[in-house]
C-alpha positions in Angstrom: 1.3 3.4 -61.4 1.9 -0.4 -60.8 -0.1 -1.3 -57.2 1.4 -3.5 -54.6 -0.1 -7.2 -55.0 -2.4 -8.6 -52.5 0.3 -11.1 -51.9 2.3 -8.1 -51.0 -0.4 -6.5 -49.3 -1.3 -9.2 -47.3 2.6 -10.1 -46.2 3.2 -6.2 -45.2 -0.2 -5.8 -42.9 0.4 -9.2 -41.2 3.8 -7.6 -40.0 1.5 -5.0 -37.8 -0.5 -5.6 -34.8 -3.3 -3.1 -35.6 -3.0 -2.3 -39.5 -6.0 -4.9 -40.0 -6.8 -6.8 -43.5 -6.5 -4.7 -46.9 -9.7 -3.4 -48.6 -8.1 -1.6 -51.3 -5.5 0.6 -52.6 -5.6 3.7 -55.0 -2.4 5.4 -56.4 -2.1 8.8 -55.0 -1.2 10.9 -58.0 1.4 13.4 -56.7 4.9 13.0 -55.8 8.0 12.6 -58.1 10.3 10.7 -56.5 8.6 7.5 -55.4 4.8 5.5 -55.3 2.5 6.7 -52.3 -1.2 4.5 -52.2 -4.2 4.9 -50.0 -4.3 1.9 -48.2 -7.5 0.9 -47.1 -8.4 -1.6 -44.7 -10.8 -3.4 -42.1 -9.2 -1.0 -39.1 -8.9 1.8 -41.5 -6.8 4.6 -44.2 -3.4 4.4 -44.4 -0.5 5.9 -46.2 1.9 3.5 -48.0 5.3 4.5 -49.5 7.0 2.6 -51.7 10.5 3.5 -52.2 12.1 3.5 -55.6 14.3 6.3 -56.2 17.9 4.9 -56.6 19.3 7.3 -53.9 16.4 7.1 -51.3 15.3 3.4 -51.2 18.5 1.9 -48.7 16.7 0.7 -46.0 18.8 1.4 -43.4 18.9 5.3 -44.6 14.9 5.4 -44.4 15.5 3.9 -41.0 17.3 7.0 -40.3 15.1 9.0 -41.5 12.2 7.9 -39.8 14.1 8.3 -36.0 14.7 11.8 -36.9 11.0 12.7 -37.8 10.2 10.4 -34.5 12.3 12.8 -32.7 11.1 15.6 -34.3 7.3 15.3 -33.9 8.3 14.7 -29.7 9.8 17.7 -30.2 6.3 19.7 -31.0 6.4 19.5 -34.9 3.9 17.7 -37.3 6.6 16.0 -38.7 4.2 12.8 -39.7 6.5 9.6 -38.2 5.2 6.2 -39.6 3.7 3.0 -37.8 6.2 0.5 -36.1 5.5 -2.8 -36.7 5.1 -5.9 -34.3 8.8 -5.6 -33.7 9.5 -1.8 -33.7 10.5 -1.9 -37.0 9.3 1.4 -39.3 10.4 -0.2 -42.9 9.3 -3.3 -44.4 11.0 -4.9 -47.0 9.8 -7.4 -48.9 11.5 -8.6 -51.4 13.8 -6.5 -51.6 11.6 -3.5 -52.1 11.3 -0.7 -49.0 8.1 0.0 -47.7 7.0 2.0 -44.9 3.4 2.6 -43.3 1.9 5.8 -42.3 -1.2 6.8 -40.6 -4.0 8.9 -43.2 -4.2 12.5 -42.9 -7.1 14.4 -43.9 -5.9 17.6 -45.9 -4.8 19.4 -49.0 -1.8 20.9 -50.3 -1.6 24.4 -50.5 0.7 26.9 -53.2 1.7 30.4 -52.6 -1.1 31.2 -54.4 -3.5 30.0 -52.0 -2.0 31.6 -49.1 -2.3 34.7 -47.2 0.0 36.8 -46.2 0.1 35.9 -42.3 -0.3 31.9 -43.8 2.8 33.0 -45.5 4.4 34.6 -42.3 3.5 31.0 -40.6 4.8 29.0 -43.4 8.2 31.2 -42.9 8.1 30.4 -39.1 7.5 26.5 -39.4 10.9 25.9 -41.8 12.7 27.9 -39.2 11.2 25.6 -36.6 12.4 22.5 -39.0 15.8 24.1 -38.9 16.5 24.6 -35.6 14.4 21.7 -34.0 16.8 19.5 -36.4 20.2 21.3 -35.7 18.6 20.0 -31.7 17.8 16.1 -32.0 20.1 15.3 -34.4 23.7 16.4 -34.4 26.0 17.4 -37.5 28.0 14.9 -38.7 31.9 15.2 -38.2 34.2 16.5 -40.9 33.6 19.8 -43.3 31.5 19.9 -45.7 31.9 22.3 -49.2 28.5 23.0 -51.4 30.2 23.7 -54.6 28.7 26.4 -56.9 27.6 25.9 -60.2 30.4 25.7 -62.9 28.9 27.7 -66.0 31.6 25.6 -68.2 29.8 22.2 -67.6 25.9 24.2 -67.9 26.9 25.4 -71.3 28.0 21.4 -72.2 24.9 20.7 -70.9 22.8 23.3 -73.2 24.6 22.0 -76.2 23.4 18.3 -75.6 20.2 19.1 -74.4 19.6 21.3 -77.4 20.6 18.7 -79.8 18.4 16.4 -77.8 15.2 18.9 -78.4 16.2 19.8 -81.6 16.0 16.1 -82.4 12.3 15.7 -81.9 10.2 14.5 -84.8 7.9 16.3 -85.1 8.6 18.6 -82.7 6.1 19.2 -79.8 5.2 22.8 -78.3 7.3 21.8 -75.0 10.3 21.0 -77.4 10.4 24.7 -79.3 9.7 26.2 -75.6 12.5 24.0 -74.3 14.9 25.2 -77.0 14.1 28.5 -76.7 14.4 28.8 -72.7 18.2 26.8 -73.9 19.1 30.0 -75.8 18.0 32.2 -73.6 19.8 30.6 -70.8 22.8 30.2 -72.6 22.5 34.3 -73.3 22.0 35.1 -69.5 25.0 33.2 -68.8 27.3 35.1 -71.0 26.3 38.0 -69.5 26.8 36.9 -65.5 29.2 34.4 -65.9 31.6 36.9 -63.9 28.5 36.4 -61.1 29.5 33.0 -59.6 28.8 32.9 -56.1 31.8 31.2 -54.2 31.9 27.8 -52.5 29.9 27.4 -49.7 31.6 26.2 -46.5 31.1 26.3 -42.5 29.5 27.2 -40.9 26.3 27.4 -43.5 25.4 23.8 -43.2 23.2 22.2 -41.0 20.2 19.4 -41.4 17.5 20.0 -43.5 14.5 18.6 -45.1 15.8 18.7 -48.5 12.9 18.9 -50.3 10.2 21.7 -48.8 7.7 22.4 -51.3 3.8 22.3 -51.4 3.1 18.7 -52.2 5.0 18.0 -48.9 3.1 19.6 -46.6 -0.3 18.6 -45.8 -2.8 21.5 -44.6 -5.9 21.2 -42.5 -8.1 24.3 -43.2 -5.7 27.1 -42.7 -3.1 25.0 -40.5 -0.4 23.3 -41.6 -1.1 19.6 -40.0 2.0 17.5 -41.8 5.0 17.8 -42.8 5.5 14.8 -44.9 8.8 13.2 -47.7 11.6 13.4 -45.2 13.5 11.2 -48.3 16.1 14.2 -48.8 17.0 14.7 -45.2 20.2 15.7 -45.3 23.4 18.2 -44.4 23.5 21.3 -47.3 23.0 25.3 -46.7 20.2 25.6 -44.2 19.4 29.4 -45.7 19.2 28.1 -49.1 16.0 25.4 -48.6 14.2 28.5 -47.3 14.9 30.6 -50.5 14.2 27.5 -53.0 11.3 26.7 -51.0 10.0 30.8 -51.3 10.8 30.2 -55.2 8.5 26.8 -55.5 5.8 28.1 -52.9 5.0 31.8 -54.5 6.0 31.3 -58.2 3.3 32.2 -60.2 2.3 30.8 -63.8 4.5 33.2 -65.5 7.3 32.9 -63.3 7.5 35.8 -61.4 7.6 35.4 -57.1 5.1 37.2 -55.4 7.0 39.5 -53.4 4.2 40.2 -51.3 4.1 37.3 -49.8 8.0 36.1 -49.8 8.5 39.2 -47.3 6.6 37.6 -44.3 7.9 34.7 -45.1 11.8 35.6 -45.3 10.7 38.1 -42.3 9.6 35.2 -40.0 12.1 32.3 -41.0 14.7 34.6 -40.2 13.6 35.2 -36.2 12.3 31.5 -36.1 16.1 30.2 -37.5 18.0 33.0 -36.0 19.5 33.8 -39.4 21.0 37.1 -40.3 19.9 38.9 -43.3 23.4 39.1 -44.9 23.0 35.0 -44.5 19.7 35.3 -46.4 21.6 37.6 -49.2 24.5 35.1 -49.9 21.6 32.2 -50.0 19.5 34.2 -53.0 22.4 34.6 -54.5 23.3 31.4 -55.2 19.9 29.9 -55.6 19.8 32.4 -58.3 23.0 30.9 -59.3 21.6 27.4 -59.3 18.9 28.4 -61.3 20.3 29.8 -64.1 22.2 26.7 -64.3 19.8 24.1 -63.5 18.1 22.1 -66.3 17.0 19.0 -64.4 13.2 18.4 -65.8 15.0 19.0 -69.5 17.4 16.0 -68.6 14.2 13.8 -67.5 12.6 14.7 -70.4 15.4 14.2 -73.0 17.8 11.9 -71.2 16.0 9.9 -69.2 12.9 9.7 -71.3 10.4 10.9 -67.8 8.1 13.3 -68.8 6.4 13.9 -65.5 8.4 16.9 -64.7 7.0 18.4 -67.6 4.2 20.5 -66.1 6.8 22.1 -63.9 9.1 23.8 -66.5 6.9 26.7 -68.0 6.9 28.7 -64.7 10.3 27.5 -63.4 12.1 28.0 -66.3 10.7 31.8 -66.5 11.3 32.0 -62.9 15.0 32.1 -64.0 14.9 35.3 -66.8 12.2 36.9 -64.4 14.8 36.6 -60.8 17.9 38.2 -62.9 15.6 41.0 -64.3 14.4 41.8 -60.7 17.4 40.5 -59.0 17.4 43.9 -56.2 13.7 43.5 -55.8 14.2 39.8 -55.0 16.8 40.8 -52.3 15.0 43.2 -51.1 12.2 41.0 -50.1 14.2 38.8 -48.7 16.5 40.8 -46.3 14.1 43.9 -45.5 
């Protein structure tokens, strides 16, 4: 990862009144959709976010953003807001790249895996929080919105090309036979539930949420989580749904099963924290489920846009997809008992 020049260095930290000179800057290694760097300087650590990703790096959208998580971390959560500059302003751009500054936090990142089962119960809690602290400082946009289910015609397209695409590879690599096996196997499921697809999803599901709630955006200190951090997919969609694709990326384990154990605190305490029925949290599994089976996106980096960093990902989530339609009930159950 490309750093920022000390030209650009220099011109961003002369924008703030207490940011102080720059020392040095290290690439910090997680994070998909744009650059993050600790930025250190003669008054100290810093966070830096450069914004690349086509859809996320419009200025005035990140300007949006960052009032919200203002408003949100007034509001009690540790929704991390970044550092206004000499003139109030929250994102610096500089030739015509976005950049915003944001104070260091000491912590890790924690998986499912690491958690306990009352951590879990917490976790559960705080994304109800999100929901409803949102749905408060921030209200819905007008018009109706429609979340449109997954159309099995364009996945099985997609299969096609993205089999031809692995097929392709010479000589092929151990991801490529796994990837065109998962593609078969895939394509198999859907024959089978085709008949499954959830309908549409309309009012009054929607409301504001983070859009992209998953352990590398949440920063723990010992046992408590201390930020809640990438506020780049903030956005109106299925407020139920986040929580279940968030269970499925926090307590996935390496052979893609969820740990049930842990999803039933969770589901148990985001449903009293966002008030949401368990019939709610039923039609919400079933079509993440849905999008699942019919989701290849770290196949399309890999193939069609050449980006291999999702690669890691795919062995669990791709299993996670066979493993949920074998235990479908059990799945449910955990989430609505």
């Amino acid at each position: 990862m490309a750093r920022p020049s000390e030209q650009t260095l220099d011109t961003l930290l002369r924008r703030y009144d207490d940011a102080g000179a720059p020392l040095s800057c290290e690439p910090v290694a997680e994070g998909l959709l744009n650059r993050g760097y600790q930025l250190a300087t003669t008054r100290g650590r810093f966070f830096l976010k450069h914004y690349v990703a086509p859809d996320t790096a419009d200025a005035d959208t990140i300007a949006r953003q960052h009032r919200v998580t203002l408003r949100l971390g007034a509001a009690g959560l540790p929704a991390l807001p970044p550092v206004a500059d000499a003139q109030g302003r929250t994102v610096a751009v500089l030739g015509g790249r976005c950049f915003a500054l944001y104070p260091w936090v000491e912590g890790r990142h924690r998986n499912g895996a690491q958690l306990t089962a009352a951590q879990s119960r917490r976790l559960g809690a705080l994304l109800g929080l999100v929901h409803t602290r949102l749905e408060q400082v921030q209200p819905l946009p007008a018009g109706k919105r429609h979340h449109a289910s997954a159309d099995p015609g364009q996945t099985y397209a997609l299969i096609e090309e993205l089999l031809s695409l692995a097929r392709a590879r010479r000589p092929p690599e151990a991801f490529d036979q796994l990837a065109e096996h998962r593609l078969l196997e895939r394509r198999a499921l859907l024959d089978v539930h085709a008949h499954r697809r959830p309908p549409d999803a309309d009012e009054p599901v929607s409301g504001w949420v983070h859009g992209d709630f998953h352990p590398l955006n949440l920063i723990y200190h010992e046992d408590e989580p201390v930020a809640i951090v990438d506020w780049d997919r903030l956005g109106v969609a299925p407020r139920v749904e986040e929580a279940v694709r968030a269970a499925a990326i926090f307590f996935v384990q390496p052979a893609g099963a969820l740990d049930l154990g842990k999803v039933r605190p969770y589901a148990r305490a985001y449903r009293q924290a966002a008030g949401a029925a368990a019939e709610e949290l039923a039609a919400a599994v079933h079509r993440v489920w849905w999008e699942r089976l019919n989701d290849f996106w770290m196949l399309q980096w890999r193939y069609q846009q050449r980006d291999r960093r999702a690669d890691p990902l795919f062995p669990a989530a791709s299993a996670l997809a066979v493993w949920w339609t074998r235990e479908y009930e059990a799945v449910l159950s955990a989430f609505t008992e």
